[in-house]
Each structure stands twice: as C-alpha cells, then as structure tokens.
C-alpha positions as CSV (number, residue, x, y, z in Angstrom):
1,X,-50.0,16.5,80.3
2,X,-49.0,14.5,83.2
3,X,-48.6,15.8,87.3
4,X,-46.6,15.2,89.7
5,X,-47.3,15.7,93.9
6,X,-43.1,15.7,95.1
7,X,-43.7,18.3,98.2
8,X,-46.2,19.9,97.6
9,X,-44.6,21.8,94.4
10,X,-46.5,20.2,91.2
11,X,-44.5,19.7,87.9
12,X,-46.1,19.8,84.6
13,X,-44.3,17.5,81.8
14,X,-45.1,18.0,78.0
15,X,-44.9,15.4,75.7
16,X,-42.7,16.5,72.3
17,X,-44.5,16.1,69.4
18,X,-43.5,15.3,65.6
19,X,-42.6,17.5,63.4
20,X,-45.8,18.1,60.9
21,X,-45.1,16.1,57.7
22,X,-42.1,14.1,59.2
23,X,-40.5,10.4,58.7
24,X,-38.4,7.8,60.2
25,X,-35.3,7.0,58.6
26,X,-36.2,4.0,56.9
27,X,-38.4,5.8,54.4
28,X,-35.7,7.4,52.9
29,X,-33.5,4.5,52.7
30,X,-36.6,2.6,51.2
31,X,-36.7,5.4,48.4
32,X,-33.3,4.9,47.7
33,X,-33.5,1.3,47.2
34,X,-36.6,1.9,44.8
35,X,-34.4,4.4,42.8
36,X,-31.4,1.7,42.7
37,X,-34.0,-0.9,41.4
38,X,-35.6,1.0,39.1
39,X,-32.0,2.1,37.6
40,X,-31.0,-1.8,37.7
41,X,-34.1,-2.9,35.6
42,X,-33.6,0.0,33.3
43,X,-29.8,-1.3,32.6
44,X,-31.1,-4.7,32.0
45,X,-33.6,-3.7,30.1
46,X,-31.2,-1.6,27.5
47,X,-29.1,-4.7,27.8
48,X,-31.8,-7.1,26.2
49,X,-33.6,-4.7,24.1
50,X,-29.7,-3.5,22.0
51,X,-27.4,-4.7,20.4
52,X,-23.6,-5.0,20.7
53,X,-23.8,-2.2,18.4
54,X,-26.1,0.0,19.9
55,X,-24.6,-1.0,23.6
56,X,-21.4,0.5,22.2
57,X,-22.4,3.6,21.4
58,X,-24.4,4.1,24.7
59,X,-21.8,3.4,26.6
60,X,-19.6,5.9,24.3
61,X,-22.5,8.5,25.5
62,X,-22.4,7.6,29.1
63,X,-18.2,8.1,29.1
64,X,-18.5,10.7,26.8
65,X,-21.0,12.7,26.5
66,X,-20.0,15.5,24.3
67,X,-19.3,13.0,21.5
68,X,-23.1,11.4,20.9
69,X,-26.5,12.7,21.6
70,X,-29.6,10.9,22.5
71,X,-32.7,12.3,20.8
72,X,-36.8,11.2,20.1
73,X,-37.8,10.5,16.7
74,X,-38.9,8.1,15.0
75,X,-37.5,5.2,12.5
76,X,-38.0,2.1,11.1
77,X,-34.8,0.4,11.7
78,X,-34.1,-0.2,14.7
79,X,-30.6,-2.0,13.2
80,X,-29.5,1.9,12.6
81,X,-29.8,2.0,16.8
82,X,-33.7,3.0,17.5
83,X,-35.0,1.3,20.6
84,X,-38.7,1.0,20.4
85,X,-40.9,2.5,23.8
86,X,-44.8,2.4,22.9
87,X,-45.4,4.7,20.4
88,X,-42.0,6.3,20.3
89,X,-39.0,5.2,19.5
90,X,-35.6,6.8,21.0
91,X,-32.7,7.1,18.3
92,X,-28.8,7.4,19.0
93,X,-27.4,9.6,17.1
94,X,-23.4,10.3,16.7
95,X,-21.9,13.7,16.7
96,X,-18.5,14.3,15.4
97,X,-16.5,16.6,17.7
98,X,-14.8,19.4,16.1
99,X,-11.0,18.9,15.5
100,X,-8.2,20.3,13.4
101,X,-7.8,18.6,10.4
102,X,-4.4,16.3,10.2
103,X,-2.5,17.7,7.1
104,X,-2.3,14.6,4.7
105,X,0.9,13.5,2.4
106,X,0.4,13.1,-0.8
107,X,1.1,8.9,-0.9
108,X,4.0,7.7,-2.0
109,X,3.6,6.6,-5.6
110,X,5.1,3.2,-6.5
111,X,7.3,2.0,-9.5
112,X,4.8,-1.2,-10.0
113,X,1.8,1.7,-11.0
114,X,1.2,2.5,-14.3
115,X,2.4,5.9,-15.2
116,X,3.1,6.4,-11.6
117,X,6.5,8.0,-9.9
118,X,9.2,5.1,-9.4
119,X,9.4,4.2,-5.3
120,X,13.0,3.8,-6.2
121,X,13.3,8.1,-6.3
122,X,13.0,8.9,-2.8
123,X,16.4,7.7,-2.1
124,X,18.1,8.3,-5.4
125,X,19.5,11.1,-3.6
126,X,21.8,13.9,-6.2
127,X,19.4,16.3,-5.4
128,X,16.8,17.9,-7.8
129,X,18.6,17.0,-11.0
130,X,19.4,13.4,-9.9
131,X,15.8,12.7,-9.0
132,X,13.9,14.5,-12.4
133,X,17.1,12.5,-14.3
134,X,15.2,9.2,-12.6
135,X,11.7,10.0,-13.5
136,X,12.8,10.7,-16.7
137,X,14.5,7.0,-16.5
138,X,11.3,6.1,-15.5
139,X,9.0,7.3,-18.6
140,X,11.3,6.1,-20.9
141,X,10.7,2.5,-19.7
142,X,7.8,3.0,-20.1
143,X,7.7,4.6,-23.6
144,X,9.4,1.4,-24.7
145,X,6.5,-0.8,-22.9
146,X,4.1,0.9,-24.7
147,X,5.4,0.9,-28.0
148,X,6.1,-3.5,-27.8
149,X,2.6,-3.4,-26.8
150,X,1.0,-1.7,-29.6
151,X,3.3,-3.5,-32.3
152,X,1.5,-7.1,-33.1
153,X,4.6,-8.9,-34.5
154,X,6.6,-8.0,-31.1
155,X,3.6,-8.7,-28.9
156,X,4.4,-12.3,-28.9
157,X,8.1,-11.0,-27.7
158,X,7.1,-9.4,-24.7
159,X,7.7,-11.9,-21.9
160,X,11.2,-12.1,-22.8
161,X,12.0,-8.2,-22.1
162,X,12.0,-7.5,-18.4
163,X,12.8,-3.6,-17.0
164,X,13.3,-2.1,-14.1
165,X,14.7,0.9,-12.0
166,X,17.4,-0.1,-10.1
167,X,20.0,2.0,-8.2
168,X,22.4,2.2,-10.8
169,X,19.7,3.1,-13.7
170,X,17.1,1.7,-16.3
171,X,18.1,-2.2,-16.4
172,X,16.7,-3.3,-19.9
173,X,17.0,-7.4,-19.8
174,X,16.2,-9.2,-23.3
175,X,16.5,-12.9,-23.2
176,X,16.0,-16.3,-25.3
177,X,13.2,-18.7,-24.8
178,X,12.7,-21.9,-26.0
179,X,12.5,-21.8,-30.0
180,X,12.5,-18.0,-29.4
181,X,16.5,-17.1,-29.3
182,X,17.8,-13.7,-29.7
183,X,20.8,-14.4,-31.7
184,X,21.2,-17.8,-34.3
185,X,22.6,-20.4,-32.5
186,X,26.4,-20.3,-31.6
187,X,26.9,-16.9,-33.3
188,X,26.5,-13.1,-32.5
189,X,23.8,-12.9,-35.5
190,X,20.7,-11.2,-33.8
191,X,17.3,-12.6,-35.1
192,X,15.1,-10.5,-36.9
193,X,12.9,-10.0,-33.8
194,X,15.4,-9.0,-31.6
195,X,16.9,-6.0,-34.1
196,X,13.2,-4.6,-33.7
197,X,13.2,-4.4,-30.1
198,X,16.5,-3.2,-29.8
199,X,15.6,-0.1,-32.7
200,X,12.6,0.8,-30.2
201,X,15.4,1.0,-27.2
202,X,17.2,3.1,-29.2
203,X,14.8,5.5,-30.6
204,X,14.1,6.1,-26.4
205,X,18.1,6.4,-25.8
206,X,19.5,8.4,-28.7
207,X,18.4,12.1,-27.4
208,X,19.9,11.5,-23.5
209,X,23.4,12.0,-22.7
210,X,23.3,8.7,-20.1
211,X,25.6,6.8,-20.6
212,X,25.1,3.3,-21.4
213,X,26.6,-0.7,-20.4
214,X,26.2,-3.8,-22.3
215,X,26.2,-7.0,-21.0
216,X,26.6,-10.6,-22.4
217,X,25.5,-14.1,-20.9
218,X,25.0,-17.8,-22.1
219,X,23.7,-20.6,-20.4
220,X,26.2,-22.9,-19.6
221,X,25.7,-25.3,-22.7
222,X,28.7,-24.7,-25.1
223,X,28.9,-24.6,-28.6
224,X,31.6,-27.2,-29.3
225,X,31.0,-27.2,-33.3
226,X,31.3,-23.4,-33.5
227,X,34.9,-23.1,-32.0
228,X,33.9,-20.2,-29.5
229,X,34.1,-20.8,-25.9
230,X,31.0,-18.9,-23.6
231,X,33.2,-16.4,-22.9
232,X,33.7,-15.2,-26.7
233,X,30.2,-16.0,-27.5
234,X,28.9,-13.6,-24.7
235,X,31.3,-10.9,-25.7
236,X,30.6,-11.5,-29.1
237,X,26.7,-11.0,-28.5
238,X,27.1,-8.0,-26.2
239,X,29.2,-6.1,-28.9
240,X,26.6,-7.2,-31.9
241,X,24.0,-5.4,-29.2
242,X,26.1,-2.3,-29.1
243,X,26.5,-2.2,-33.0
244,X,22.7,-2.3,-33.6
245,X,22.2,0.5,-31.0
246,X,24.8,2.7,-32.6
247,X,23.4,1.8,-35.9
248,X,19.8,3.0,-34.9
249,X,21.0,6.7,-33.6
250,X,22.7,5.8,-30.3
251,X,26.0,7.7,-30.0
252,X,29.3,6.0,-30.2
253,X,30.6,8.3,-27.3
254,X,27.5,7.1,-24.8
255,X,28.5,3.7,-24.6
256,X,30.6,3.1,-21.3
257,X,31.4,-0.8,-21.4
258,X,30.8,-3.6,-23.5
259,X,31.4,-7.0,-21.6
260,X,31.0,-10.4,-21.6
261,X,30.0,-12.5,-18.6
262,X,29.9,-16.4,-20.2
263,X,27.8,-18.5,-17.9
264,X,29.5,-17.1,-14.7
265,X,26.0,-15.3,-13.6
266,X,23.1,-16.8,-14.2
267,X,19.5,-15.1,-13.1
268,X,18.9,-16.2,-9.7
269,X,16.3,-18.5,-9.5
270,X,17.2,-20.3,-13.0
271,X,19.5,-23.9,-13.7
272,X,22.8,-22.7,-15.5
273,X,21.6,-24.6,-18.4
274,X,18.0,-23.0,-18.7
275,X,17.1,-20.9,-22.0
276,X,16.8,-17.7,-20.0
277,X,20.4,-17.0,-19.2
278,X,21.2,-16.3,-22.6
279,X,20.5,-12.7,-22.7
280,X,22.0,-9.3,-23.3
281,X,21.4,-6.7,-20.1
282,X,21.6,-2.9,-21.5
283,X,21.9,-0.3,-18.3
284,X,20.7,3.1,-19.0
285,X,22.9,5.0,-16.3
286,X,22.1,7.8,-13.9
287,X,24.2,10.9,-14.2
C-alpha cells in the first residue's frame, strides 16, 4: 500500500491482485497447439501404420459413422484391418446399415442356355397363347437336338443341322458338306442320312397344328449333264423334303409353301459356290 501527502488529505491505493489459480492467454493457446500436434502425429501415424484398405474404411467411419464401428480385440491379421498398439490391437469392423430389401427379377433367361426360356419371347408379343406357342417352339428344337445327339450314326451329321428361334418360328436349316450331300448329286434323291434327320423333324412336328414352309437352295455350280437348271433342282429338293415329312406323319394340310430359291440367296458369310448353300430350310410357324 502506497501514500500520498496532496494537501494534507492522504490517499490510500491498493494494488489488484490475480485471480487465485489464474493464466495469461498464451497458456491456452499453447494447449491448443499441443492438442493440434498431438492430433497431427496421430493422423500420420494411422497413415503409415494402414493400408489403402484399412485408410478406406477409416475414413468411411470418420464420414460416416453409423456405417462402421471401431472396437478392441485382438487378431492375428492385421491384413483383415487390426492396427497393432503394444499389447492390444484395435480392429475395424463394418456394420451393414439396415435397409429395405430391393425386390429382385427373376433374370431374363436366354435362347443360347440349355433348357432355358428363348430371349426371343419377350417380344413375340400375341399375348399368353402366342408366347407358350414359342416356348413350345422352343422345346421342340430342342427335343430334336437331343435325339441327333444320342443317335451314333447321325452324330457325325450334326454340324450340318443349324436351329434357331426367329420371329417368324423354329428355322430348321439342313445343309451339304463336302462328301456329305443331302441329296445324290444333280437330283432331288435324299441320301440315306438325310431321310433320318428329317423322320426325327417329323416325329416333333406331326402332333402341332403350325403350319409349316419349305425352302430349296443350290450353290451356284450347275448341273449341265442332268438337264435341270438351279431353279428346278431347288424346287425339286424342297418338294422331295415335303414328301418325306408327309410320309413320316406330317399332315398334308400343315404345309403352307413349298419353294425353290436356286442360288439367288446364299448364307451370308459363304462364296455362291461353297458346299453350304445347298440346303433345304424348314420354318415351323407361329400361330
């Protein structure tokens, strides 16, 4: 305490004191920065101790929480995302957050499965009828696969029959290879071989109502010595195929057309004069 003479009238001045237990202001901006570093070495440290694995899924916990959960426990692979501390080791674990279930399609099925539904239905439009008339298109093709494969003498046969589901129907192509013709050359005979094939088509055909078309190609090599052009040969061949149907149970009444095509439409991909294009097509119609 400190006086003062001004006058004769003595003043008394008190000094303030701190505050028990008090600080400057630097202290707490000192504690701060401690805080900051300690959180900075504890990022790097995550950083070199993880992997790009484990670093993902901490920051999938720091952005969202609810999804993962960090707990103690112990492991022995640390590859699973363990970080070792000392005797402990602290494990990420991933929780899956409750949803609704999505309501799944059954997949579309393809016509290039076995025994599965043709792609080729979805848009075969008709309704109900048309579509169970395509499926049933469908198994017959494949009823006739089946029975080729499981007969040895035709087995040899069976890269020269080709089948398919188009928009029109069931497309049954049978066609000559080299020293493996359908019909004797220059005539409308059908060779052994191909007479058995086309009693297997028509055991699968006889008990629809479908109608049916035949058609007949030839490559464009002609047959001088037999005195038929391509264009009688091919009708020629497509009406033999017609008479062997009929012949095997196929009704007269369920054949729609019967043509011949000559050489003007060869399968794409193929030389005019290659073996292939001599072939009869038979199309199984929708209703």
């Amino acid at each position: 305490m400190a006086e003062e003479n001004e006058g004769g009238v003595v003043k008394k001045c008190k000094k303030k004191k701190c505050p028990e237990g008090g600080g400057s202001a630097w202290e707490v901006a000192y504690g701060d920065f401690m805080t900051s570093m300690m959180a900075f070495f504890l990022v790097m440290w995550l950083i070199a101790a993880t992997n790009v694995k484990q670093r993902k899924m901490l920051s999938t916990y720091f952005t969202s929480p609810g999804a993962t959960s960090l707990t103690e426990g112990s492991s022995q692979l640390p590859s699973k995302g363990v970080f070792d501390v000392g005797s402990r080791s602290l494990t990420i674990s991933t929780k899956i957050p409750e949803m609704p279930l999505p309501t799944v399609k059954k997949q579309e099925k393809t016509i290039k499965g076995r025994g599965l539904i043709p792609k080729i239905m979805k848009n075969s439009g008709g309704g109900t009828g048309k579509r169970k008339n395509t499926l049933h298109l469908y198994a017959i093709m494949m009823k006739i696969k089946q029975t080729i494969m499981h007969n040895k003498q035709l087995m040899k046969y069976k890269n020269q029959i080709k089948m398919e589901i188009t928009e029109d129907g069931l497309r049954i192509v049978i066609f000559d290879k080299n020293n493996r013709p359908m019909f004797l050359p220059g005539s409308a005979k059908l060779e052994p071989y191909a007479k058995e094939i086309l009693d297997i088509v028509a055991k699968q055909l006889k008990n629809i109502s479908n109608k049916i078309i035949i058609e007949g190609h030839t490559d464009s090599l002609g047959y001088e010595n037999s005195g038929m052009s391509n264009w009688d040969l091919s009708s020629l061949r497509a009406n033999a195929t017609r008479r062997e149907l009929e012949a095997s149970g196929v009704g007269k009444d369920r054949f729609d057309s019967v043509v011949g095509y000559a050489d003007t439409r060869p399968m794409p991909g193929t030389s005019p004069q290659d073996p292939v294009n001599r072939r009869v097509v038979i199309i199984v119609k929708k209703y």
